[in-house]
N, C-alpha and C positions, 0 to 999 in steps of 0.2 A: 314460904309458899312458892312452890312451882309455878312458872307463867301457864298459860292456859292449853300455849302446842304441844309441852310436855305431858299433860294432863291427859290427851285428849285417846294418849294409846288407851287410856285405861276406860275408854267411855263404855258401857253396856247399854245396852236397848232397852231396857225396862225406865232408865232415868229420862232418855230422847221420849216414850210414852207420856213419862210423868210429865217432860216440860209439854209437850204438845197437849196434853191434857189441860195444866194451867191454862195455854197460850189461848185455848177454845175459850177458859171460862169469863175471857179478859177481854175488854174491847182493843181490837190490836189497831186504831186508823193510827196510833203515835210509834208504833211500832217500828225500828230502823229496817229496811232491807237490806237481801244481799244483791249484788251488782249483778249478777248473771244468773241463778237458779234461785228455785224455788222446792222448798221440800213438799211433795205431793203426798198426805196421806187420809183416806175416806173419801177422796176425792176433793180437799178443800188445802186449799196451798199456804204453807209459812216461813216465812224468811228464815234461811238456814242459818244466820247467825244468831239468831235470837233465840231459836232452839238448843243452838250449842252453848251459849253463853246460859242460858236456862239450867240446860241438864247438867254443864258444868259443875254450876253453883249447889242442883243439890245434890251430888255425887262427893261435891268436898265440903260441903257444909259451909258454903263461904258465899258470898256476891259478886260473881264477874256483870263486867257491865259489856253488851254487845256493842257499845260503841268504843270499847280498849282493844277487840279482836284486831286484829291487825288484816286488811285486806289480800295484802302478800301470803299468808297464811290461810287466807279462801279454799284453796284443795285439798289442805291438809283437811279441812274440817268437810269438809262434800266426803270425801274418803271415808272417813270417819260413819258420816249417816249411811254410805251406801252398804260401808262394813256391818253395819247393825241391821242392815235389811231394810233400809227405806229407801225411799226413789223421789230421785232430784231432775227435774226439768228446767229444761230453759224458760227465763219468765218469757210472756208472751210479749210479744213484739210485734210491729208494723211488720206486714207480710213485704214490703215495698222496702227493698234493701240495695243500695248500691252496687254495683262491683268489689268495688274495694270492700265493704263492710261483709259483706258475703267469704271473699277470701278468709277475711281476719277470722272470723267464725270461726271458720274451715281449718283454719293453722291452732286456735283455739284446741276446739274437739283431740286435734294431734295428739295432744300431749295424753289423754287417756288412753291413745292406741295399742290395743294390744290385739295378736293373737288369738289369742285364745276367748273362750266366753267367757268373759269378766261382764258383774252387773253394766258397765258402762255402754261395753257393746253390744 
């Protein structure tokens, strides 16, 4: 069995529907989040790991569990949703942010910098 980061080039859109699909039909208050985004779709937000670890599972016929994702591995899988056409937001936060907490943001965002029109920017 492949780990989950190697898995995820092969993720399609149609299985991220499926999981978001389940994820509606489930009461999600036990549901884990992810640390900084939120997948946005219909207008109603889901934790992008639980989605990945979802569509994962039925794309290989197997049970990932969203708390084995690995945090360090967070972009890979944002990448991942944004590559199949969904849209990831920051989860909402206190408008009331330090200096410092504002910078970090800001060096954050960095790392998707590009150029060109990519979905990020």
């Amino acid at each position: 069995m492949k780990p989950a980061s190697s898995q995820i080039d092969f993720l399609k859109r149609k299985y991220v529907l499926e999981a978001i699909s389940r994820l509606s039909d489930i009461n999600q208050i036990n549901i884990p989040s992810s640390s900084k985004y939120d997948l946005v779709y219909k207008g109603l937000r889901y934790p992008p790991n639980k989605v990945i670890a979802l569509a994962l599972s039925l794309m290989k016929d197997e049970n990932i569990n969203p708390n084995n994702l690995s945090k360090l591995q967070e972009p890979i899988y944002t990448k991942a949703l944004i590559r199949c056409g969904f849209t990831l937001t920051p989860k909402k936060k206190d408008v009331h942010l330090s200096l410092g907490s504002a910078f970090s943001q800001i060096l954050n965002f960095q790392i998707s910098y590009s150029s060109k029109n990519t979905p990020e920017m």
